[in-house]
C-alpha positions, 0 to 999 in steps of 0.5 A: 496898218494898225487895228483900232482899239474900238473897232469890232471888226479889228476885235473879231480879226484878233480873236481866234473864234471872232466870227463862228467858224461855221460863219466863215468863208474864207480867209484871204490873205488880205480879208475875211469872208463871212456868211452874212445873217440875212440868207433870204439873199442867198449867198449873201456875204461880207467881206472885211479887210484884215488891216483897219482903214475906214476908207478904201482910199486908205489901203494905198499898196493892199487896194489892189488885192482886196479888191480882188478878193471881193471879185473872187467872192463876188465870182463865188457867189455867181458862180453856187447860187446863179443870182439875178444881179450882185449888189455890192455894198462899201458902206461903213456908216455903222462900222467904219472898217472897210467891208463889202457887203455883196447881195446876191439879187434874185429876179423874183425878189419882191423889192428887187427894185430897191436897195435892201436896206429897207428890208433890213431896216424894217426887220430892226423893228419887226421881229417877224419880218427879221425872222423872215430875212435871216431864212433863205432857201440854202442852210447856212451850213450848205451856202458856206460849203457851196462857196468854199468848194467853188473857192477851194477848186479856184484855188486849185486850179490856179496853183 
């Protein structure tokens, strides 16, 4: 499938520093996993299709493996940071290039009844309240760490 000329997604893809390396999970061989800016959800992750499709339907033969490699992550997540729940989000309103937004759910999370959407659309227009979001309780750099060693030992162990 070809990469949109006005896809940011498809931009990052091509470009070699598209996403800060210090951002990047991992490298599937169907997508990439990122560290999401909001880590007051710990663990949160994107993962993005490596070929442009806007619909999940679009992916015909690859479907079946990017779905599973958002099963691994999801896997991953579980597996370093002991969520509550997992919300798995396949949007793509503001970007129309399939990525799963996987929200790891802690019970004592405040608004764990509602979609985090209304956090993330407060934090738009409340610097404090995006300052808040984008802190979790991890350093960036130990949550990217924590998945890919759980990753790189899954990788092992199957190989």
């Amino acid at each position: 499938m070809a990469a949109a000329s006005d896809c940011p997604f498809c931009a990052k893809l091509a470009a070699p520093d598209g996403w800060p390396a210090a951002d990047v999970v991992w490298r599937f061989p169907n997508s990439v996993a990122v560290l999401g800016p909001w880590q007051s959800y710990p663990g949160y992750c994107v993962l993005v299709s490596r070929d442009h499709a806007s619909e999940l339907s679009q992916l015909g033969p690859r479907r079946a493996a990017f779905l599973d490699e958002m099963a691994t992550l999801a896997e991953a997540i579980e597996s370093c940071f002991r969520p509550h729940k997992l919300n798995y989000e396949l949007l793509g309103n503001q970007v129309p290039h399939l990525h799963w937004h996987l929200f790891p759910r802690t019970a004592d999370d405040p608004d764990r009844l509602r979609a985090v959407w209304f956090a993330l659309d407060a934090a738009d227009r409340d610097p404090a309240a995006k300052a808040r979001l984008e802190v979790g309780p991890v350093p960036r750099s130990e949550a990217v760490a924590r998945l890919q060693n759980h990753l790189r030992a899954r990788n092992t162990a199957s190989a």
